[in-house]
Each structure stands twice: as structure tokens, then as C-alpha cells.
C-alpha positions in Angstrom: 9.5 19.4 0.4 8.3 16.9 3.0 8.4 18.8 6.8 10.4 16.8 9.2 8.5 17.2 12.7 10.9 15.7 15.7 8.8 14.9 18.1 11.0 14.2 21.0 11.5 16.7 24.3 12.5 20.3 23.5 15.6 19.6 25.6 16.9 16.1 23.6 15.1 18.4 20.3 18.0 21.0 21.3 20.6 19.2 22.1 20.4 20.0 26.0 20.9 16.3 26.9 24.3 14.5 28.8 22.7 11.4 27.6 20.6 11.5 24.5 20.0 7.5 24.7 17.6 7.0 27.6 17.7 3.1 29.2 14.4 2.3 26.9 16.1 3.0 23.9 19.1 1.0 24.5 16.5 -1.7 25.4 14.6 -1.5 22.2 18.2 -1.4 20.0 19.1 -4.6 21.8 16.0 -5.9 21.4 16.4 -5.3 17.8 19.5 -7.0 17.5 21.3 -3.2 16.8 24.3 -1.8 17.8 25.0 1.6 17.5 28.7 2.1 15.8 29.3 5.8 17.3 28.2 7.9 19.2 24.5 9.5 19.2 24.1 12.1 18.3 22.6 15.5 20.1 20.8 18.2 18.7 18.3 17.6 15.5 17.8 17.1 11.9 18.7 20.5 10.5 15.1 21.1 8.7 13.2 19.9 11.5 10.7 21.6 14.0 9.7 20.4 17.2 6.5 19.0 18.6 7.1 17.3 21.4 4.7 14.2 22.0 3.9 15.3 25.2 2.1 18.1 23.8 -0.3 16.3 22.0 -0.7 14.1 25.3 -2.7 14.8 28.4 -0.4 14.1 31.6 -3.0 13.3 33.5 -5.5 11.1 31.5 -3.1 9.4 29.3 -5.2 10.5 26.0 -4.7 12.4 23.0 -5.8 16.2 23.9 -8.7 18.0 21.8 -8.0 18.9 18.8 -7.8 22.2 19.1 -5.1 22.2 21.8 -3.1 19.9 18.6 -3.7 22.4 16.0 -2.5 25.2 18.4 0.8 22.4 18.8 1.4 22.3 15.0 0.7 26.0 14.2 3.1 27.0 17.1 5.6 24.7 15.6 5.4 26.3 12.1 3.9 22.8 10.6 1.5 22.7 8.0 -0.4 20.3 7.9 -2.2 20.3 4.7 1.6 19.6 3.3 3.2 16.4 3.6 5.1 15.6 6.8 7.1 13.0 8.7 7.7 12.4 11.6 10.6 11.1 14.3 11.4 10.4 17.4 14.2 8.7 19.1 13.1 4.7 17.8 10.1 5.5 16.4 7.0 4.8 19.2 6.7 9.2 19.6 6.8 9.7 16.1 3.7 7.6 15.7 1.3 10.0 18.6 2.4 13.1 16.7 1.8 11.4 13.2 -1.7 10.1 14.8 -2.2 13.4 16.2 -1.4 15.4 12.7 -3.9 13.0 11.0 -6.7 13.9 13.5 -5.9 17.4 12.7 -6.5 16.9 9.5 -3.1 15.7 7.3 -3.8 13.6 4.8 0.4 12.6 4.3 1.9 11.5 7.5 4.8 9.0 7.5 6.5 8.1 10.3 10.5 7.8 9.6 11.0 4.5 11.6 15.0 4.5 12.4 14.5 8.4 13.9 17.0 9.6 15.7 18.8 6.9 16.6 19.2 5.6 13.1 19.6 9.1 11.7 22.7 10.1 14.5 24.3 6.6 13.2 24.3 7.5 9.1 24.1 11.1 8.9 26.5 13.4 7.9 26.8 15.3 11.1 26.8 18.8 9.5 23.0 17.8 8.6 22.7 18.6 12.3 21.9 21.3 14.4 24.4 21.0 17.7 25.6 17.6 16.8 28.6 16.6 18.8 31.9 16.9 17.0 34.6 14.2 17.3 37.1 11.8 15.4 34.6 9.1 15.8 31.6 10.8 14.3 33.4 10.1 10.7 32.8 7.1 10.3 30.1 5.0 8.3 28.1 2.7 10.2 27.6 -1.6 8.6 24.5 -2.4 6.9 22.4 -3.3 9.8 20.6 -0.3 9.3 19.6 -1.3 5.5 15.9 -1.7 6.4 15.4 2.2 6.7 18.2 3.0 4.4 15.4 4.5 1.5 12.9 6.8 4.1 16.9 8.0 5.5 17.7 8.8 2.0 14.9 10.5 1.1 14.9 12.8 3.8 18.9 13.6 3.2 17.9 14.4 -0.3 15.1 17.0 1.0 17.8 18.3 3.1 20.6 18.8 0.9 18.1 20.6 -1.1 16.8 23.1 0.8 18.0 26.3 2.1 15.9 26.6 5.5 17.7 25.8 8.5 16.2 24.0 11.5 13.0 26.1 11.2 9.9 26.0 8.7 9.0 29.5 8.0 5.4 29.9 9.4 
């Protein structure tokens, strides 16, 4: 089974968020020509772990940190990397420093899943969440302007509906 590494802040990772679309997302759904047809979402995808993107960054200089500092990230995190993995963020741009970061560490099967959390919040059954908002309007399915990530979206529901582990990989 493919590991599912969300690589956004621990607090939009666990749901902690009032807002869980920032002003840059909105941006880059508009940009996109997308509208998002309920609500987002908050929590995560219920077989994913957490490595947030700013742990593979360094706050001051701006650059990837040394590799041992991202193998200590992914082993803290329960992530093999020698398995295949993808990753997601919020639209995509996080998922691809943790994916870049897992390759320098040595993964030789990184995907990134391009519709992340926003697409995911949009066509996911909400019980493949951990904390995800209840509500009326979380029901509903979204139109097809989501199609172009429709297969990684599927692929990852079908890893999910198979498995038994809850929002933690075993170490």
C-alpha cells in the first residue's frame, strides 16, 4: 500500500484550523478556474502521517536541511521510505519539497497527489477523514471540474478503503 505523507502544518494536519483555506489557496483555485462546491474540509486523510514542509526547510536560509535532519523527519513520522509514497499538501506546491526531500533521502517512488487537500476535502467521502467537519452540505458530490486528478484521487480511496490502519503508519 502506497504511504500518504500530508505535508501541511501539524495544526491544518489536525484539524486545529478556523480556516483551513489560507488567501494563497483561494488565489491559486481561482487562478485555476476552480470553485470549491462545499466546504473544506479540516483534519486529514485517514491513512496519512505528517511531515510538515517546514521541517524539511531551513527558516532561515530558505534551503532544504541536511539530510540527516530529513531522515530524522521521515523516521519520526513513521514513513518508509524504501516503500512507495505520495505526497499532499493543500494545492500541491508543499507536497512537491517533501516529495524532493524523500527523494534526497533516498525513495525511489515519490508521487506527488496534485488536487491534495483541497481536491480531496471536495470528493471524499468525509468518513475517509480524521476530524473532518460534519454537516448537511458535506453530502454532496462535487461537478467534473475536478476530472483531471480524478485517477491519482481514486487510487488513493482504493488504498484506503483497503486498509485497516488509521491515520498512523505503524513504525
Amino acid at each position: 500500500m502506497v504511504q500518504v505523507v500530508d505535508t501541511r502544518l501539524p495544526e491544518h494536519y489536525r484539524g486545529d484550523d478556523d480556516v483551513p483555506l489560507s488567501p494563497v489557496v483561494v488565489d491559486a483555485l481561482a487562478a485555476a478556474d476552480v470553485t470549491p462546491c462545499r466546504r473544506v474540509l479540516r483534519g486529514h486523510m485517514r491513512t496519512a502521517v505528517n511531515v510538515p514542509w517546514t521541517s524539511v526547510v531551513d527558516r532561515q536560509s530558505a534551503l532544504i536541511v541536511d539530510r540527516r535532519r530529513l531522515v530524522d523527519a521521515f523516521q519520526t513520522a513513521g514513513v518508509d521510505v524504501g516503500r512507495p509514497l505520495t505526497t499532499t499538501g493543500y494545492v500541491g506546491d508543499t507536497a512537491c519539497l517533501v516529495a524532493m526531500a524523500a527523494v534526497h533521502c533516498g525513495a525511489g517512488d515519490v508521487a506527488v497527489y496534485t488536487g491534495s487537500w483541497t481536491e480531496w476535502s471536495q470528493l471524499a467521502d468525509s468518513r475517509l477523514t480524521v476530524r473532518g467537519d460534519g454537516g448537511r452540505d458535506l453530502d454532496g458530490l462535487c461537478p467534473t471540474q475536478w476530472e483531471s486528478s480524478k485517477t491519482e484521487f481514486m487510487s488513493i480511496v482504493d488504498d484506503m478503503r483497503q486498509s485497516t490502519v488509521n491515520c498512523h503508519v505503524p513504525v
